[in-house]
C-alpha positions in Angstrom: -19.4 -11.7 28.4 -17.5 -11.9 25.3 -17.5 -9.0 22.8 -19.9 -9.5 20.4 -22.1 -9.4 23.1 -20.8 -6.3 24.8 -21.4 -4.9 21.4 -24.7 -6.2 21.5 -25.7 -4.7 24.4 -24.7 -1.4 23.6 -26.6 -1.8 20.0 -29.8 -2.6 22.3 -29.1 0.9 24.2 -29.1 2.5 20.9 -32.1 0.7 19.6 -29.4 -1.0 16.4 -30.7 -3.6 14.8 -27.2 -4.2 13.4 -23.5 -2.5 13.5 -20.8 -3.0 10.3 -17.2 -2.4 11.2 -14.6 -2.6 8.7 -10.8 -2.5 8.7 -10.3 1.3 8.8 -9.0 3.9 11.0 -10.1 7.3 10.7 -7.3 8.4 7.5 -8.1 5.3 5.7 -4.5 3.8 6.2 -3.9 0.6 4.1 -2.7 -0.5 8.2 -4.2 0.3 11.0 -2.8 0.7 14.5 -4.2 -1.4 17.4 -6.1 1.3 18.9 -8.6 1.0 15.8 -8.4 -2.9 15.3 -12.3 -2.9 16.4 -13.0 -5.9 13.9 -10.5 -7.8 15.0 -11.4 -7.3 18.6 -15.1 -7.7 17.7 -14.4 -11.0 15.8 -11.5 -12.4 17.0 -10.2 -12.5 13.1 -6.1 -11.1 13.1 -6.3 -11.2 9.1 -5.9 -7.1 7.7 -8.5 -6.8 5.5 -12.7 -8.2 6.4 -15.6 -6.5 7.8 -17.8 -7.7 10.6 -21.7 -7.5 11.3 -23.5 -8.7 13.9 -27.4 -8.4 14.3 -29.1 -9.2 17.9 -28.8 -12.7 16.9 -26.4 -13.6 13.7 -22.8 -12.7 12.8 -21.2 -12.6 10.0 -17.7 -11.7 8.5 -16.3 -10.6 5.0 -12.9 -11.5 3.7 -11.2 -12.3 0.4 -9.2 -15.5 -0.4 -6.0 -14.9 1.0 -7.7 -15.2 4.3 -10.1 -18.0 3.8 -8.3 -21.0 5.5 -7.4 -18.5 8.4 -10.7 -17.2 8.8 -12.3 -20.8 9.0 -9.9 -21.8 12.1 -9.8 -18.3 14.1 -13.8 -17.7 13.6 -14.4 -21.7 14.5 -17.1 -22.0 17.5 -17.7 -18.4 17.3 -21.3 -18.1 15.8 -19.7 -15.8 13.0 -20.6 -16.9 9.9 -17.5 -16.7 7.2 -18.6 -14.9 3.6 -15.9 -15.8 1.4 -15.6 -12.6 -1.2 -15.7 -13.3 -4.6 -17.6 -16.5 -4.5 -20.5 -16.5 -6.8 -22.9 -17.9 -3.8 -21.5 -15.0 -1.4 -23.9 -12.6 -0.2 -23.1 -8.9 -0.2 -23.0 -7.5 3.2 -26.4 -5.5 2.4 -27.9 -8.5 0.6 -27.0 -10.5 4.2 -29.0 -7.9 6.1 -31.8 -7.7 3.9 -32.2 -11.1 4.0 -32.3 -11.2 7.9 -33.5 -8.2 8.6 -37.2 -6.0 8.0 -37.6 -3.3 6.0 -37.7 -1.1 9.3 -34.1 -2.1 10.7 -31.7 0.1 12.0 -28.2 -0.3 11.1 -25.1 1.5 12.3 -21.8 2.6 11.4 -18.7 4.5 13.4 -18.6 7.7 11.4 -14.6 7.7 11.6 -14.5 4.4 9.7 -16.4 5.1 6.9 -15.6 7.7 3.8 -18.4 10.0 2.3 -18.4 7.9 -0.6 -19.0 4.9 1.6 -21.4 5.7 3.4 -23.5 7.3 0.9 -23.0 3.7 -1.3 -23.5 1.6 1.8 -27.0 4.0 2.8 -28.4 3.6 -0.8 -27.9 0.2 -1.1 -29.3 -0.8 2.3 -32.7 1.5 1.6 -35.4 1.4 3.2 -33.4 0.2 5.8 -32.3 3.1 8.0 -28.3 3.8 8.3 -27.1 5.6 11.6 -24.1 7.1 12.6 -22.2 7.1 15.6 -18.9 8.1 17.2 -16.9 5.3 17.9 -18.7 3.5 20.3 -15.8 1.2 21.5 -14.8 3.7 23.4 -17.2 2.7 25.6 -17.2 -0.7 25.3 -13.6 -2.4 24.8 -11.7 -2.4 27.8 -8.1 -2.1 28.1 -8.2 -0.6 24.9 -4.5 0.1 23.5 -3.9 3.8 23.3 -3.5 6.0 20.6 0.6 5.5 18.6 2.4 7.4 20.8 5.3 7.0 18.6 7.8 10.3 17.6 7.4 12.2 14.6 10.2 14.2 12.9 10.8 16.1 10.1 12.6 14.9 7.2 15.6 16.9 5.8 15.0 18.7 2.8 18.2 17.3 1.3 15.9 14.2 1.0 12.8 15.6 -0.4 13.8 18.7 -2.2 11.7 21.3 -1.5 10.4 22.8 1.6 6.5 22.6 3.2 6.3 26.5 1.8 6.9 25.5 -1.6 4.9 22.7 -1.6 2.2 24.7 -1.2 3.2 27.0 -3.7 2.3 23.6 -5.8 -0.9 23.3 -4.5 -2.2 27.1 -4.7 -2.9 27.6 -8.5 -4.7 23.4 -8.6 -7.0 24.6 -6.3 -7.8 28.0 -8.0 -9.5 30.9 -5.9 -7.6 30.2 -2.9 -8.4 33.3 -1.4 -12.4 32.0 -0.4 -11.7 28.7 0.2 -10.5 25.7 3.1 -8.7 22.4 2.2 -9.1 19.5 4.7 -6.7 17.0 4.7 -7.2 13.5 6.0 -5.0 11.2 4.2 -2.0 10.5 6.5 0.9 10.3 3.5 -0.7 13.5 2.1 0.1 14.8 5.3 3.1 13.8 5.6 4.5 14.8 2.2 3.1 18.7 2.4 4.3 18.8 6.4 7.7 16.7 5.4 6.8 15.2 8.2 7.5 10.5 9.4 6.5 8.6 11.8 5.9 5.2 12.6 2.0 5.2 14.0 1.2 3.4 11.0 3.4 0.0 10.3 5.3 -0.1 7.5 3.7 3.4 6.5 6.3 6.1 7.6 3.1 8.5 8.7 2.1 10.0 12.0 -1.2 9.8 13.2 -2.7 13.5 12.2 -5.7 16.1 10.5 -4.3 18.9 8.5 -6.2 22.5 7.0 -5.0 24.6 4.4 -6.4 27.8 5.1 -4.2 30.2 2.4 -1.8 31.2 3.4 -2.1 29.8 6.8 -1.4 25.8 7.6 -3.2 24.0 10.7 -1.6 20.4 11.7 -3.4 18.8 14.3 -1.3 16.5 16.0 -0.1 15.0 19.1 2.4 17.5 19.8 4.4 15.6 22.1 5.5 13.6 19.4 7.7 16.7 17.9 10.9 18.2 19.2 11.2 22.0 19.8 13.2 22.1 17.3 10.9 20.6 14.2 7.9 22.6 16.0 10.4 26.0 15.3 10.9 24.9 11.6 6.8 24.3 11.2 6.0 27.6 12.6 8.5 29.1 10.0 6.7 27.4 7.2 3.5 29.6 8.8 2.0 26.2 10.4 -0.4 26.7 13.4 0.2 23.9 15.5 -3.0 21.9 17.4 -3.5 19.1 19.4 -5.0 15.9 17.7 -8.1 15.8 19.8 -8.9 19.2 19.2 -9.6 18.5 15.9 -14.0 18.4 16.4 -13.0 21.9 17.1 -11.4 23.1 13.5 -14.3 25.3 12.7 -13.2 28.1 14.9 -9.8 28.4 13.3 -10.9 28.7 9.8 -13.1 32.0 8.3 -17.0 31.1 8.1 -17.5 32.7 5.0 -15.3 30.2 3.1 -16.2 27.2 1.2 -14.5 23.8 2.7 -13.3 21.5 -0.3 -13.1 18.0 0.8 -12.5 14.7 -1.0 -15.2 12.4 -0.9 -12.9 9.3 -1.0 -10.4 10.2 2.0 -12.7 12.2 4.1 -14.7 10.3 7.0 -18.4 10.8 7.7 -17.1 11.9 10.9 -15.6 15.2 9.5 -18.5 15.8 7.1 -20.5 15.8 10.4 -18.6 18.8 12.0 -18.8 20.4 8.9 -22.7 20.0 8.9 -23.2 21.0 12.6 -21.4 24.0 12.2 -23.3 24.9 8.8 -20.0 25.5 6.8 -20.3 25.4 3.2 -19.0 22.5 1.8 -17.6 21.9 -2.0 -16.7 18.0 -3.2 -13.3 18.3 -5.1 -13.5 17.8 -8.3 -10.1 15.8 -9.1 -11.4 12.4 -6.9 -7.7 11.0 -6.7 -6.9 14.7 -4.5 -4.6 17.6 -5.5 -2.0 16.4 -3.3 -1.7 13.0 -4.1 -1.4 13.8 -7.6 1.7 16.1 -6.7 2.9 13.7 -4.9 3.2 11.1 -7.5 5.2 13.2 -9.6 8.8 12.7 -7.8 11.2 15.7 -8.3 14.7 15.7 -9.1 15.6 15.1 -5.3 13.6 12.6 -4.5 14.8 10.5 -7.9 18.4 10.8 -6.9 17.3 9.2 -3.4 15.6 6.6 -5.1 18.3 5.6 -6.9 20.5 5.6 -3.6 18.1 3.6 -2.1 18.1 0.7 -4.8 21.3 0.5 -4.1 21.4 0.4 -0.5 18.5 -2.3 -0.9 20.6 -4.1 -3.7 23.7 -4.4 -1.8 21.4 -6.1 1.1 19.6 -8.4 -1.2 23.0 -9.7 -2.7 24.4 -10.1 0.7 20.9 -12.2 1.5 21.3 -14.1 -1.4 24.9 -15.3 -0.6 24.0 -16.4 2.7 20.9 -18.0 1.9 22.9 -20.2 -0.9 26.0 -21.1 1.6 23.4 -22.4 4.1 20.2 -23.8 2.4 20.3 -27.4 2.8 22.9 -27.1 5.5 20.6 -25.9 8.0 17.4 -25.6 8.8 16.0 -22.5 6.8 12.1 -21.6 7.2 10.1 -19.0 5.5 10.4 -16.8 8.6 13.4 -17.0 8.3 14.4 -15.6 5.5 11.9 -12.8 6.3 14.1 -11.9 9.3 17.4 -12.7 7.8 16.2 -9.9 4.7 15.3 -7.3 7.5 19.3 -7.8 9.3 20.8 -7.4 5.8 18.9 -4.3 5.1 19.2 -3.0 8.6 22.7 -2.6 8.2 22.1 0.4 6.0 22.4 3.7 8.2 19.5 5.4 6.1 17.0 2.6 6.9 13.7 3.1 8.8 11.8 -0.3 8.7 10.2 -2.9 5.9 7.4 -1.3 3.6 5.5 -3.6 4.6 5.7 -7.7 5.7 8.1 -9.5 3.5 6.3 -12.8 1.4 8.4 -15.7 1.9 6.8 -18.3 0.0 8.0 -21.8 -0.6 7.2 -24.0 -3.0 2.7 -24.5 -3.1 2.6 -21.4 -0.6 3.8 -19.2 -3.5 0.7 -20.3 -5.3 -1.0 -18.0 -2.9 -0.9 -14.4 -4.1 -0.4 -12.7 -0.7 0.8 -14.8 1.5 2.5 -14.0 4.3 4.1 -16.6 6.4 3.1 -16.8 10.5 4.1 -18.9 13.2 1.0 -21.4 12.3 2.3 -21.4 8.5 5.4 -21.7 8.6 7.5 -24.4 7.2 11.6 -25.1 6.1 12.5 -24.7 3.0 13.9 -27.5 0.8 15.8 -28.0 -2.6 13.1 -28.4 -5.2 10.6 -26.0 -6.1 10.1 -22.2 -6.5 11.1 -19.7 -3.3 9.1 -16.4 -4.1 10.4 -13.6 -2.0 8.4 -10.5 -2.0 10.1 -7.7 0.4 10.8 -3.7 0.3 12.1 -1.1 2.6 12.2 2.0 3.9 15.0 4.5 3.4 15.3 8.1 4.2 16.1 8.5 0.5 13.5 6.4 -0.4 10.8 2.9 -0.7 11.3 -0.2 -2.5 9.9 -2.8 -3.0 11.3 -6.0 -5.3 10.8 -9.7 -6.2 12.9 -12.1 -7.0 11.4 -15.7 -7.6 14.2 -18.0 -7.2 14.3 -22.3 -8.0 16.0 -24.3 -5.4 16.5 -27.6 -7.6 16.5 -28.7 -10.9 13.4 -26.9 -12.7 10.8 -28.6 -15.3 10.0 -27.9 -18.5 6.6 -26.3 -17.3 8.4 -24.4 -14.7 11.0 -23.2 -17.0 7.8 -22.2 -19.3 6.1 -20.3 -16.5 9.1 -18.3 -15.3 10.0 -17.4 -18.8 6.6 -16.1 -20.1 6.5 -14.1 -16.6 10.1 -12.5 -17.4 9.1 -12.0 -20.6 6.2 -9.9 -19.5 8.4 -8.1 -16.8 10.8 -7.5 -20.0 8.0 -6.4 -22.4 6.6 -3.5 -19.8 10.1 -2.4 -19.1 10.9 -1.9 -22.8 7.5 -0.2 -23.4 7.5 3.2 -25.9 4.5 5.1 -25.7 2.8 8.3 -26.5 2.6 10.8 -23.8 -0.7 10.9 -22.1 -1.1 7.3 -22.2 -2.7 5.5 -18.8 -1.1 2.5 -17.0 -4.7 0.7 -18.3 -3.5 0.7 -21.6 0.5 -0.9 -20.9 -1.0 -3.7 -18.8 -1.2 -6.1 -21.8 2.0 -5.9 -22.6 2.9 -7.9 -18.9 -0.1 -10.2 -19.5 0.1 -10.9 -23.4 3.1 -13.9 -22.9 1.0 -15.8 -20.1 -2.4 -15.2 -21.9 -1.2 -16.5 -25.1 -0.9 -20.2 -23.8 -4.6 -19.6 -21.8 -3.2 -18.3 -18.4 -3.2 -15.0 -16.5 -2.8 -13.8 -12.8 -5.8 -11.8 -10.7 -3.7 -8.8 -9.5 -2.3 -5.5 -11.1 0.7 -5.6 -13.1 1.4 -1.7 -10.9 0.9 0.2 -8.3 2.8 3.6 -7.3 5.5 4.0 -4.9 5.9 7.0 -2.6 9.0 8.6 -1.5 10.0 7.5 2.2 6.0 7.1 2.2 3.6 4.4 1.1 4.6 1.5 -1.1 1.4 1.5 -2.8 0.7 4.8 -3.8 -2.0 6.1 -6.3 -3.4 8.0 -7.9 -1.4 6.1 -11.2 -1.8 2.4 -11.8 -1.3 -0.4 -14.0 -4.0 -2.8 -13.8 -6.9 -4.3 -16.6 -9.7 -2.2 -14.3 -9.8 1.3 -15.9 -8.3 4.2 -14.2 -7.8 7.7 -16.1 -4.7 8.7 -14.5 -1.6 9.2 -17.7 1.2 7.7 -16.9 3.8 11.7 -16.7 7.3 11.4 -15.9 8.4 11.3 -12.5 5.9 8.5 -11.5 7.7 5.5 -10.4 5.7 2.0 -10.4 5.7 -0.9 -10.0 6.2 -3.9 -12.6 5.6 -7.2 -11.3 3.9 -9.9 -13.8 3.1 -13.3 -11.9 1.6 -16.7 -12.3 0.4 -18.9 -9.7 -0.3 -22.6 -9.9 -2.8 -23.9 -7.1 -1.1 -26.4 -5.1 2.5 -26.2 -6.5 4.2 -23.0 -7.2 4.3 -19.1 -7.9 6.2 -17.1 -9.6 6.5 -13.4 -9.9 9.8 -10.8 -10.6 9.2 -7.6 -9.9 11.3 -4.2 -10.2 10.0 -0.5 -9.9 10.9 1.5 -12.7 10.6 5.3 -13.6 8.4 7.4 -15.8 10.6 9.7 -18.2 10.4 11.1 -21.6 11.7 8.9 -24.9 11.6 11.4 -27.4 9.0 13.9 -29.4 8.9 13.6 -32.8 6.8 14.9 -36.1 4.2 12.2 -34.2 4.3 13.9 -31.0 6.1 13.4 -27.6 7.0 9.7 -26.0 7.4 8.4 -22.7 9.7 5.2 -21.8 10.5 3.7 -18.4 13.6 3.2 -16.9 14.1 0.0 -14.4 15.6 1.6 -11.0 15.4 -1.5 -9.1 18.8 -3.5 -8.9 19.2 -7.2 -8.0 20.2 -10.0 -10.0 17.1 -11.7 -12.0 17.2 -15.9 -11.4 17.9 -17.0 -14.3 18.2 -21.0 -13.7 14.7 -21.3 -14.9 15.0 -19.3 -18.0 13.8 -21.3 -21.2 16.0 -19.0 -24.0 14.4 -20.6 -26.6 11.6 -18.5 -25.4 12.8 -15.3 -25.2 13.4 -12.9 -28.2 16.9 -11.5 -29.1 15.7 -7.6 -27.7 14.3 -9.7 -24.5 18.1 -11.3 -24.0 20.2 -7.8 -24.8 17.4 -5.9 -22.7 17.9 -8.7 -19.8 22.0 -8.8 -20.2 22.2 -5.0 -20.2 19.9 -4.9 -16.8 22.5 -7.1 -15.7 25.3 -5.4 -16.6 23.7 -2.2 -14.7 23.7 -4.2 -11.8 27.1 -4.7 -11.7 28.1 -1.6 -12.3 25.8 -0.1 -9.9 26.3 -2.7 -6.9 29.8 -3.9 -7.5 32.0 -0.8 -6.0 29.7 -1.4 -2.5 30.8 -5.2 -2.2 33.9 -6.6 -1.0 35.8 -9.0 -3.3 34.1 -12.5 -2.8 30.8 -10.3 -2.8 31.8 -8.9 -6.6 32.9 -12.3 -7.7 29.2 -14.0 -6.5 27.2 -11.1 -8.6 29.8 -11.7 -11.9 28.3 -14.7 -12.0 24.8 -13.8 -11.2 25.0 -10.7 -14.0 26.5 -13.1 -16.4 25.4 -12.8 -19.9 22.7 -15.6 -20.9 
């Protein structure tokens, strides 16, 4: 019996007249462990991002268009029926079940897969239809399930994150207001971790451990596996007034928290699965008001401590990058160099550094028409050597104790076109343009993200993703609540925020092209006009520039370029041995 079936059978048992699973674990990770890879066990589909439905006698599956061509093969002879997202013939997942369903139907969901906010969305649009909740039913169902991450947490050193759990929550206190009659439930795993200073590595490339946390003023509940801690980190929690719990305990939280106080949860982060406890144990309940969460938005705002480890960590990550770069240039064309690769090659330069803990998340190694392709990420099946002509797009981060990066450098292996030259030239411009940006303070990452676009879109092109996303601190490398993107969001850009900046252009069939750095959030200046906000480019590694087109490029664009440059140098140069400093001269070379 394969699975579908065995899922099948147990919908019968239920009386389901369908069952959606998406890509989630229970914190809404952007990965998620193989204990909660339910779609991909349901469907056979390895991709990281789709949702699965299957009815007593149809299948379907949901994924976007970096997963299209992979999709077609692994769901091939499967009965599941691939729904390409963002197709204007593609059916919504509740306009495919209308369609083959009645009126009466029964659907069901795992309540630790789905948000508050998604369920509620997902119930009104499948009305009259009837939308059911269960508790994760492959449990039952999926044998030799893997087990829960077993992996070690540990708490990380002050000296890298500058203040203590304690004062954190000294933070949090006045955001929340009356703290005296109320309960903060924390689901979010790198919310977790930042309040607890706690890592891990349940989640890959996420340095989280799996866990539920309460604030209960002044009292702190973690539940966790507890074997994952020493004695030692378990002495320093308790000192920061942290009751300690096992994970599975968690159904149990209302007995540790006073009756007579309101919960506040956030809608976005917080599964049906702990609205449900809160329901059966008829706890009031409050939505919080600031949707992004209190503690992301402290988190966002990096303090003095966590700056100076960033800037450590470019340069840890710089000096690997460099030494990448040398190697990959003595032995392309040489020998046989694939995009793999250069994935692995990138992870033994950066491994070298004693403060590294992993990637931040899987490198893109794309050659040539596999750069065209906004998120690809090379596998055994895609694989292929790299040549002399053409664009090699590497996208690739890690993760320091001091701090996450995350950089791309585009590079051209031959002798570059005029329309090449044009394309990498409008998208350095636009990486220049965002980098030099002056701007009032209180001004959202919505309203910089033309100044990254505005080159490309004035000859009639553009690219589909954000220009920005947040970076946390030895934490996730996309990390809200602050963005720049086109799609409205009403977070302000306040100093501390570091982001992303990472303009691209993508030709179908031939090449991409993107360079990205992270830069920081800091005040300019205030004036008779009010106060102004600047960034400052943290990132360091030497920008290609064989495909530059100077004629292109404005006079500030060149000084701005040369003096990022010149940083470089400075920054890297004491780190590298003498034929190391003579390779980035060149590279940091004035245009």
């Amino acid at each position: 019996m394969n699975n579908i079936e065995k899922l099948r059978n147990y919908m019968r048992k239920e009386k389901m007249d369908a069952f959606i699973i998406p890509s989630n674990d229970p914190h809404f990770s952007e990965y998620v462990a193989d204990y909660w890879k339910c779609r991909e066990w349901t469907s056979g589909f390895t991709g990281s991002a789709a949702t699965v439905v299957v009815t007593d006698k149809k299948a379907a599956l949901w994924t976007d268009s970096r997963y299209f061509l992979q999709a077609e093969s692994q769901l091939e002879g499967s009965g599941i029926e691939l729904q390409k997202i963002g197709l204007d013939e593609t059916e919504t997942i509740t306009e495919w079940l209308h369609r083959n369903l009645d009126a009466k139907a029964k659907a069901g969901i795992d309540e630790k897969l789905f948000s508050i906010v998604e369920f509620e969305d997902l119930q009104n649009q499948l009305s009259p239809m009837q939308l059911v909740t269960v508790s994760d039913p492959f449990v039952e169902i999926w044998e030799n399930r893997p087990e829960m991450p077993q992996n070690k947490a540990f708490l990380l050193n002050t000296k890298f994150n500058g203040k203590t759990t304690t004062e954190k929550l000294q933070d949090i206190e006045p955001a929340l207001g009356n703290t005296k009659n109320i309960v903060y439930i924390i689901s979010a795993l790198d919310e977790i971790a930042w309040l607890f200073n706690i890592r891990g590595s349940d989640i890959d490339y996420n340095p989280t451990a799996i866990a539920y946390a309460i604030i209960d003023f002044p009292d702190l509940h973690l539940f966790i596996d507890t074997k994952k801690i020493s004695e030692d980190d378990k002495k320093t929690l308790i000192t920061n007034k942290v009751k300690l719990h096992e994970y599975n305990d968690f159904t149990t939280f209302p007995k540790y928290i006073d009756s007579k106080k309101t919960v506040i949860i956030n809608s976005k982060k917080t599964s049906v699965y702990v609205y449900n406890i809160l329901k059966r144990n008829n706890l009031k309940t409050k939505i919080e008001t600031n949707t992004n969460g209190v503690i992301s938005s402290l988190k966002s705002i990096k303090n003095a401590t966590e700056i100076a480890g960033f800037r450590q960590a470019m340069i840890a990550d710089g000096v690997a990058l460099v030494r990448f770069f040398i190697w990959f240039e003595q032995n392309i064309g040489k020998t046989k160099i694939t995009e793999l690769d250069v994935s692995a090659k990138l992870h033994e330069f950066r491994a070298k550094n004693k403060l590294f803990a992993g990637e931040s998340f899987e490198t893109i190694s794309a050659y040539a028409e596999h750069g065209a392709i906004v998120h690809y990420e090379p596998t055994e099946e895609s694989n292929i050597e790299i040549g002399k002509k053409s664009f090699l797009l590497i996208d690739s981060g890690g993760q320091y104790l001091n701090g996450t990066t995350d950089i791309t450098r585009t590079l051209h292996l031959g002798k570059p076109t005029a329309a090449e030259k044009k394309d990498y030239t409008l998208v350095l411009k636009g990486n220049l343009a965002l980098s030099m940006a002056k701007f009032p303070k209180g001004t959202r990452g919505t309203q910089l993200d033309m100044l990254a676009r505005q080159p490309l879109c004035s000859t009639g092109k553009n690219y589909r993703h954000g220009t920005g996303h947040g970076v946390g601190h030895f934490l996730n490398v996309h990390e809200g609540p602050q963005s720049i993107r086109m799609n409205e969001n009403p977070v302000v850009l306040e100093a501390g925020m570091i982001t992303s900046n990472e303009p691209g252009v993508y030709v179908t069939g031939k090449y991409g092209v993107r360079i990205e750095n992270l830069i920081l959030c800091k005040p300019y200046k205030t004036t008779d006009f009010g106060e102004f906000m600047q960034f400052e480019t943290i990132s360091l590694a030497p920008v290609d520039t064989k495909a530059i087109d100077k004629k292109l490029l404005a006079n500030d664009e060149i000084n701005t370029l040369n003096k990022y440059h010149e940083m470089v140098y400075k920054k890297l140069s004491p780190h590298l041995n003498a034929q190391e400093r003579k390779w980035l001269k060149k590279k940091t070379r004035k245009i």
